[in-house]
ROSE-4610 file (N, C-alpha, C; in Angstrom, 1 decimal, always signed):
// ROSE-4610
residu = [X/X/X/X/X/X/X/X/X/X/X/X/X/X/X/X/X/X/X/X/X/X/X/X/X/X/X/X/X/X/X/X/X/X/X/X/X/X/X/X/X/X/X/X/X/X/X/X/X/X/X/X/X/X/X/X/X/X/X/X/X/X/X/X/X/X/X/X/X/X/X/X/X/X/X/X/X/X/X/X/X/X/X/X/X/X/X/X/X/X/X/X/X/X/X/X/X/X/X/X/X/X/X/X/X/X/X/X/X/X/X/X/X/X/X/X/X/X/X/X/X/X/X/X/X/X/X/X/X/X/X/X/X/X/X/X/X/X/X/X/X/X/X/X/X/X/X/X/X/X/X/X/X/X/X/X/X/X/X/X/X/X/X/X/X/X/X/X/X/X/X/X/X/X/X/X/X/X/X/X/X/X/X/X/X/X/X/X/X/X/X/X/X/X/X/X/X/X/X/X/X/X/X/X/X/X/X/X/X/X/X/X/X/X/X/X/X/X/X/X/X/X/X/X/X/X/X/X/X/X/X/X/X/X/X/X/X/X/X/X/X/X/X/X/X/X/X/X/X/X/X/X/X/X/X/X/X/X/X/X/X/X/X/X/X/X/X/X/X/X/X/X/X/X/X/X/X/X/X/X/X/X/X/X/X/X/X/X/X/X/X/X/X/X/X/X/X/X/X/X/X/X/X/X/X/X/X/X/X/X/X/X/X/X/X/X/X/X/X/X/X/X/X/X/X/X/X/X/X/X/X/X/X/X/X/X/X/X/X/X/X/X/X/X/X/X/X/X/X/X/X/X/X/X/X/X/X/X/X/X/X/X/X/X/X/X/X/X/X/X/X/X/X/X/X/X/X/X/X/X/X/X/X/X/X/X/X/X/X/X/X/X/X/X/X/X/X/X/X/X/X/X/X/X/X/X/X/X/X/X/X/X/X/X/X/X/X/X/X/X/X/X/X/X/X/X/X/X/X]
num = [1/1/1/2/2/2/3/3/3/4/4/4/5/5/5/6/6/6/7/7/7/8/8/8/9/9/9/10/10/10/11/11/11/12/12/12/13/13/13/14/14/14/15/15/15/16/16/16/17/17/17/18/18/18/19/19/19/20/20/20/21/21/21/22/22/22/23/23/23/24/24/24/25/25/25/26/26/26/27/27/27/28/28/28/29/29/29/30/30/30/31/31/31/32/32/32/33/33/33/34/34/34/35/35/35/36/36/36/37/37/37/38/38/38/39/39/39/40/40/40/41/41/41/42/42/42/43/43/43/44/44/44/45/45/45/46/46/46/47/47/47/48/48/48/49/49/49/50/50/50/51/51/51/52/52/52/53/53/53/54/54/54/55/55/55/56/56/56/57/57/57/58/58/58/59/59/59/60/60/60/61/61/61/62/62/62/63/63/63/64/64/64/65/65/65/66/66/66/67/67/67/68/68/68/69/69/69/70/70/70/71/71/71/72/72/72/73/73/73/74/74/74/75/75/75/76/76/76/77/77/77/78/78/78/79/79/79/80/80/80/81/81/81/82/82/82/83/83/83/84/84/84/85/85/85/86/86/86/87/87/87/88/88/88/89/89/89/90/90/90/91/91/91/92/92/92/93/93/93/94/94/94/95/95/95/96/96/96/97/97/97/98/98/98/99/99/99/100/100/100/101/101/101/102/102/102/103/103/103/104/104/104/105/105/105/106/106/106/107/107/107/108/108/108/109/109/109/110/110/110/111/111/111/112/112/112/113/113/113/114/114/114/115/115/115/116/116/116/117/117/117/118/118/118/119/119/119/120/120/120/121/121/121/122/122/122/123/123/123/124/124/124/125/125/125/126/126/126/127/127/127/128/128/128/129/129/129/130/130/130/131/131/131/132/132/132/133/133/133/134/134/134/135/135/135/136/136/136/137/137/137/138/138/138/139/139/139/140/140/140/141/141/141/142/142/142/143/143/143]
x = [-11.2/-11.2/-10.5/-11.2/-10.1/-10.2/-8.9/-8.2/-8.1/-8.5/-7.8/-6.3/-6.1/-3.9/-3.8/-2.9/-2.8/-0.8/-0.5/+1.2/+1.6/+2.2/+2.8/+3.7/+4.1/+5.2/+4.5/+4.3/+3.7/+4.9/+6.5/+6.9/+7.0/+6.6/+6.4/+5.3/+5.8/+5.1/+4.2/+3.0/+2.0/+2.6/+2.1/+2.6/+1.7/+2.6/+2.0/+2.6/+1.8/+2.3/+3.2/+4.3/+5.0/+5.1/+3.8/+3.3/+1.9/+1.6/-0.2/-0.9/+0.0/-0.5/+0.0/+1.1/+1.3/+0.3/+0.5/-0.6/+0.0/+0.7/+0.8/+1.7/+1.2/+2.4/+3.6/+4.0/+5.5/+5.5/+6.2/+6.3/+7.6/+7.9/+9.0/+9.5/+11.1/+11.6/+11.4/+10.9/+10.3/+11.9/+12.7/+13.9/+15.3/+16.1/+17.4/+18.1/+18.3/+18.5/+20.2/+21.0/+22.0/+21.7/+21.7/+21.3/+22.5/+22.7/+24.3/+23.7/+25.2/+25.0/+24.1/+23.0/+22.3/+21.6/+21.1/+20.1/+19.0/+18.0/+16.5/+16.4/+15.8/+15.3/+14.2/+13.4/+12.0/+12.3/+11.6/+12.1/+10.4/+10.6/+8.9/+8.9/+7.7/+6.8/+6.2/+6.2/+5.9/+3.9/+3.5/+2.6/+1.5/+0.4/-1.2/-1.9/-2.6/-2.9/-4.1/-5.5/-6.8/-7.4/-7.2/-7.2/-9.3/-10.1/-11.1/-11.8/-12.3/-12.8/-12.7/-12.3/-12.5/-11.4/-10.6/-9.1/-7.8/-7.0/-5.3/-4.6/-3.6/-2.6/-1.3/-1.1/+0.1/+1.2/+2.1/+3.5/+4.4/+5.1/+5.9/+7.1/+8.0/+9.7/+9.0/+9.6/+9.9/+10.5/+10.6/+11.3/+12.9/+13.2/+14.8/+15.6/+14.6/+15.3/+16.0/+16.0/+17.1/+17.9/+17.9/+19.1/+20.0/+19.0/+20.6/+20.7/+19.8/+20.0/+20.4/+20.1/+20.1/+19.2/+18.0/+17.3/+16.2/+15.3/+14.3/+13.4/+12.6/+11.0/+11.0/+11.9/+12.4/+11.4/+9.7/+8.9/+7.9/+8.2/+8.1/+7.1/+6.3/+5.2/+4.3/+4.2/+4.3/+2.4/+1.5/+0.2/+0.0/-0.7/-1.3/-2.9/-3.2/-4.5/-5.4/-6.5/-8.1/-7.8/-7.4/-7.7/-6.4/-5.4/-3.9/-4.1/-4.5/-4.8/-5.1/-4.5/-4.2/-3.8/-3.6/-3.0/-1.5/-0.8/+1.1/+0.9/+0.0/+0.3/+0.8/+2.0/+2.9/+2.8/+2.9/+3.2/+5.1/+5.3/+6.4/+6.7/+7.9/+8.5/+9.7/+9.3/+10.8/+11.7/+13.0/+14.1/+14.9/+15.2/+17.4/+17.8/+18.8/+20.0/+21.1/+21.0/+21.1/+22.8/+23.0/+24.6/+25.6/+27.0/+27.7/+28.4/+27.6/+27.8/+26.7/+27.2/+26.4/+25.2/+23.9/+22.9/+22.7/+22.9/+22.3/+20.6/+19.8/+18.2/+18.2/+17.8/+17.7/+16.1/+16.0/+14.6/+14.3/+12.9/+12.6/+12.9/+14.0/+14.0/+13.0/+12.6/+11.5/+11.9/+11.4/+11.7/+10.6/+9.1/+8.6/+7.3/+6.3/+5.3/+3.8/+3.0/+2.0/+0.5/-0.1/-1.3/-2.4/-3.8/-4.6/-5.5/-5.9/-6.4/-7.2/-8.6/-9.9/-9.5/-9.9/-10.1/-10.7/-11.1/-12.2/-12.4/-13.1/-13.4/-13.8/-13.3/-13.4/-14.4/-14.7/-15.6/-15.2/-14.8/-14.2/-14.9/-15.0/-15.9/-15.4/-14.7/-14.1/-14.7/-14.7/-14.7/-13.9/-14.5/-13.9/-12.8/-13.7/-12.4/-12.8/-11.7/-11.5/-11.8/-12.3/-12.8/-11.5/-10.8/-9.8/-8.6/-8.2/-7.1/-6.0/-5.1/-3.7/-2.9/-2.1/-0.7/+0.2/+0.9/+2.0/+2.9/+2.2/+2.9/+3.8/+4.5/+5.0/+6.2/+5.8/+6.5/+6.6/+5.1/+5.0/+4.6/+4.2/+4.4/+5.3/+6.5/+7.8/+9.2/+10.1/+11.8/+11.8]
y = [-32.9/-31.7/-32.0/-32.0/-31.6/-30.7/-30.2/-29.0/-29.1/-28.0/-28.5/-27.8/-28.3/-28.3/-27.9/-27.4/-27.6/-27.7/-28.7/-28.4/-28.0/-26.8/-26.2/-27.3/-28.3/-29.3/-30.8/-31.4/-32.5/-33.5/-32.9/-33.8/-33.8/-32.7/-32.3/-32.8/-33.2/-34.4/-33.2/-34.2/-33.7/-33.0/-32.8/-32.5/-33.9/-34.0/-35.7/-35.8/-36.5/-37.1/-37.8/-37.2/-38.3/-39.5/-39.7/-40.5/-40.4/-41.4/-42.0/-40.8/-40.3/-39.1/-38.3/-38.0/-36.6/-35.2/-34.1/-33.3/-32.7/-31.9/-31.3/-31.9/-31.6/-32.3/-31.5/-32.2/-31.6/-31.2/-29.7/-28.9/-29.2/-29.4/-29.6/-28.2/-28.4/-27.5/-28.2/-27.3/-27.5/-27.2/-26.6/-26.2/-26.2/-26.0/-26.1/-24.3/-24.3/-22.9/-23.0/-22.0/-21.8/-21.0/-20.8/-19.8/-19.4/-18.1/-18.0/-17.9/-17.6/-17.2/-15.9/-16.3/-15.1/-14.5/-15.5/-14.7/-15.6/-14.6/-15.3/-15.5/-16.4/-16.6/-17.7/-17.0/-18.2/-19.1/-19.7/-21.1/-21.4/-22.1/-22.4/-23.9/-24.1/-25.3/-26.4/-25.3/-25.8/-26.1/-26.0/-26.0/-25.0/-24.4/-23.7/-24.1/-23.5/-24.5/-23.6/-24.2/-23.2/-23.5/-22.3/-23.0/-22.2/-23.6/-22.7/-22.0/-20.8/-19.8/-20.0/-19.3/-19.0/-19.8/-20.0/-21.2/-20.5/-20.5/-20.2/-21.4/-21.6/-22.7/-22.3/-22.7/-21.9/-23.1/-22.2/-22.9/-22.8/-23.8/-24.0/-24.6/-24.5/-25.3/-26.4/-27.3/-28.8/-29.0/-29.7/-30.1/-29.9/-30.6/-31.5/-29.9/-29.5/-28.6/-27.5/-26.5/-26.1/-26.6/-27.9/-28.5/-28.8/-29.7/-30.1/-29.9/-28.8/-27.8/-26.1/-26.0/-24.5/-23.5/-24.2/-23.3/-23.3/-22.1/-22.0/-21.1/-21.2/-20.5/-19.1/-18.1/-16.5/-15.8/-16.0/-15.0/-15.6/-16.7/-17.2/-18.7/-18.1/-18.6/-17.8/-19.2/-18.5/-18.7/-17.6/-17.6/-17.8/-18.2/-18.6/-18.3/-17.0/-17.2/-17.5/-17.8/-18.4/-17.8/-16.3/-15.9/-15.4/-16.2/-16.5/-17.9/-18.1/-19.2/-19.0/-18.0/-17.2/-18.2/-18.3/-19.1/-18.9/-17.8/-17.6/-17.5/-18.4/-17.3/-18.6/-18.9/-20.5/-20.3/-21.6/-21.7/-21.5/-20.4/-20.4/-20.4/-21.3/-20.9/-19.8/-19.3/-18.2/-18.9/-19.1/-19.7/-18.9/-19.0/-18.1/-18.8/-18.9/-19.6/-18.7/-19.9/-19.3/-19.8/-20.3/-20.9/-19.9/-20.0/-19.6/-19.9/-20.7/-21.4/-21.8/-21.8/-21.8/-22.8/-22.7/-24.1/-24.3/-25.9/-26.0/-26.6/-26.1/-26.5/-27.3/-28.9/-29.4/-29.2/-29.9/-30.5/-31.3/-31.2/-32.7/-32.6/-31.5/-31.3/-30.8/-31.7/-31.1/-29.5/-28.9/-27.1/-26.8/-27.6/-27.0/-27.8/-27.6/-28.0/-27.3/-28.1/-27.3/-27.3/-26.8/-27.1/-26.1/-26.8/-25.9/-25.5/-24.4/-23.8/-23.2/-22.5/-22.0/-20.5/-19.5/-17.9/-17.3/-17.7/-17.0/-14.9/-14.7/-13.0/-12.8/-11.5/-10.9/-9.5/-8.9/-7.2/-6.8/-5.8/-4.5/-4.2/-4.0/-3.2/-2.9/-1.3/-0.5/-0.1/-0.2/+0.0/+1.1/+1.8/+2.4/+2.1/+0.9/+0.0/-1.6/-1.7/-3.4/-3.7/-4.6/-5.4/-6.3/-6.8/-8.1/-6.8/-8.0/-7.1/-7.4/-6.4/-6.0/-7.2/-7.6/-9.1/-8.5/-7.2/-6.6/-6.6/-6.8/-6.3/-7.4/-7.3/-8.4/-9.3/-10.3/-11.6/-11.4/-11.2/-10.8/-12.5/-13.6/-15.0/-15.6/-14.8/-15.6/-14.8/-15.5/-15.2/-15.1]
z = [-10.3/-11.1/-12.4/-13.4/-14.6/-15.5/-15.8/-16.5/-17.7/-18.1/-19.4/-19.4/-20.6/-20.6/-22.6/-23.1/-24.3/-24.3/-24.9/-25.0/-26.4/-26.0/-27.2/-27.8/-27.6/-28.3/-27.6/-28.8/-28.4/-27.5/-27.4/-27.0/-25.2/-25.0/-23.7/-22.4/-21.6/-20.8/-20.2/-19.8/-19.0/-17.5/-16.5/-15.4/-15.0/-13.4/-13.2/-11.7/-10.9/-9.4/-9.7/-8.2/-8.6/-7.6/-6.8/-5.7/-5.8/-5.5/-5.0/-4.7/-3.0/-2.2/-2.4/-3.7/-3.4/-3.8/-2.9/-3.0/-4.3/-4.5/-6.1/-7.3/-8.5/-9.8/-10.2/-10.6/-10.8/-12.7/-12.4/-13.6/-13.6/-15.3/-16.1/-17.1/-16.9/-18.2/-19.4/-20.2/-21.9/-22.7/-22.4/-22.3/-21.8/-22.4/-22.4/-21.6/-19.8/-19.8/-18.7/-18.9/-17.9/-17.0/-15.7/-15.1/-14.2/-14.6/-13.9/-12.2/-11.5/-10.4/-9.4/-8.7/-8.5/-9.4/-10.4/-11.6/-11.5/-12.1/-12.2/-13.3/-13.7/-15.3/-15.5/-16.2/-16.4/-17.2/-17.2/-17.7/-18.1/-19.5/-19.9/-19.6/-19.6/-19.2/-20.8/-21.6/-23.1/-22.9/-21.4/-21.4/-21.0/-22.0/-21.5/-20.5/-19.3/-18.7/-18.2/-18.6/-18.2/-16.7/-15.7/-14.6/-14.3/-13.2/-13.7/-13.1/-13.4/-12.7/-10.6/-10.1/-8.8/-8.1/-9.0/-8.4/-9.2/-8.7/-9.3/-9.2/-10.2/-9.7/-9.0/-7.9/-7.1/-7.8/-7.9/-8.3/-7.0/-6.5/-6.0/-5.9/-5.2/-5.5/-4.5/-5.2/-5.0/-3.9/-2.7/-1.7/-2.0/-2.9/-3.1/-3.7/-4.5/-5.8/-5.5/-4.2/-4.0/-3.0/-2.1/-1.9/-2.8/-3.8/-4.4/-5.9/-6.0/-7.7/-7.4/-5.8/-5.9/-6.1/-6.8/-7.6/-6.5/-6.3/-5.4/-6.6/-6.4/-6.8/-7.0/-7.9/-7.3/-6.7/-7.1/-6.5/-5.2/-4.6/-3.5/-4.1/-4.3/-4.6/-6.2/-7.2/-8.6/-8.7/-9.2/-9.0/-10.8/-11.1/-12.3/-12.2/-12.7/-12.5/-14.0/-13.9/-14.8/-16.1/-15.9/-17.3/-18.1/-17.4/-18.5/-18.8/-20.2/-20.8/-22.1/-22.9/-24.2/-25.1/-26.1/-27.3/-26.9/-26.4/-26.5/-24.4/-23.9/-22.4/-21.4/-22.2/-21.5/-19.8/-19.7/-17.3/-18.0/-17.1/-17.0/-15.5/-15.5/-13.8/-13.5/-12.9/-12.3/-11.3/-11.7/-10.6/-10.6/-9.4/-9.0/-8.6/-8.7/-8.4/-7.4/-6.2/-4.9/-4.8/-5.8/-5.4/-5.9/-6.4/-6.0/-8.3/-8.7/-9.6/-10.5/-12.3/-13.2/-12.5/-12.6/-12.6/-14.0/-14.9/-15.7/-16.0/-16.7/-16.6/-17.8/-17.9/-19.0/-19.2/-20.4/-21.0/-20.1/-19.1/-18.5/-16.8/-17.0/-15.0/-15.0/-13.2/-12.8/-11.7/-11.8/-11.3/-10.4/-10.3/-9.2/-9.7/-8.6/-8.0/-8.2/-8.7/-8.4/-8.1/-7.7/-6.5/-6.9/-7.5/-8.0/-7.0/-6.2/-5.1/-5.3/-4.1/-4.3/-4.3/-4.9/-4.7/-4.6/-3.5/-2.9/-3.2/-4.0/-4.1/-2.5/-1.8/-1.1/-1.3/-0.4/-0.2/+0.9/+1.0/+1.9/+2.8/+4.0/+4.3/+5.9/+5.4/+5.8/+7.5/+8.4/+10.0/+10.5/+11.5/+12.6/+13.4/+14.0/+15.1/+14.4/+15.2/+14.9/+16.7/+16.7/+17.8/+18.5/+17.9/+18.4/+19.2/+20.5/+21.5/+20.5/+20.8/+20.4/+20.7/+19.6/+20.1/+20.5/+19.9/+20.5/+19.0/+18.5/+16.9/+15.6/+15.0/+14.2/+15.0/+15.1/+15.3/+16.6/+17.6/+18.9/+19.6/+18.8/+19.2/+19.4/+19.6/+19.7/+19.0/+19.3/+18.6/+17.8]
């Protein structure tokens, strides 16, 4: 599949594997950010990124990055859809900082992950009954 990408600053790296197999690339700060303690703050990418029709790019935290930066992903999982791809409509990532203490974000950390996926459109179609037996409600497979 390829994307197109546009970087607002030519000095700003592509996103890129950072293994043979790895499944998603790694997004970088375009930016210089502090993020105090318990605060979210987006952080830009310096990169446009046209994702195409009937796919989103899910953003994700990186394995390592809130072990040992603190920072997790603030809205669990960051959705990029097809038609934010505007002249001003940057990949920004949203982080908090789950520590106790300033996190600094340089130019070039990588902040999170990302994985372009299918979206599938759905249709409704509203029922009486549902057919499938009852589980016994949320988190009824277990502790």
């Amino acid at each position: 599949m390829r994307l197109r990408i546009k970087r607002l600053d030519p000095r700003v790296p592509l996103p890129a594997y950072a293994s043979t197999d790895a499944a998603a690339f790694d997004l970088a700060s375009a930016q210089d950010v502090d993020v105090p303690p318990g605060a979210i703050r987006l952080i830009g990418t310096g990169l446009i990124v046209e994702v195409p029709r009937g796919h989103f790019l899910a953003i994700f935290a990186r394995s390592s990055t809130p072990f040992k930066r603190g920072l997790v992903v603030a809205n669990g999982v960051g959705v990029l859809d097809p038609d934010y791809c505007g002249p001003d409509d940057e990949l920004k990532v949203q982080v908090l900082n789950v520590t106790a203490a300033p996190v600094r974000v340089s130019r070039g950390d990588r902040l999170g992950q990302g994985i372009v996926l299918p979206a599938p459109r759905v249709e409704w179609e509203e029922v009486d009954e549902m057919t499938g037996a009852t589980r016994g409600g949320f988190g009824s497979t277990g502790q």
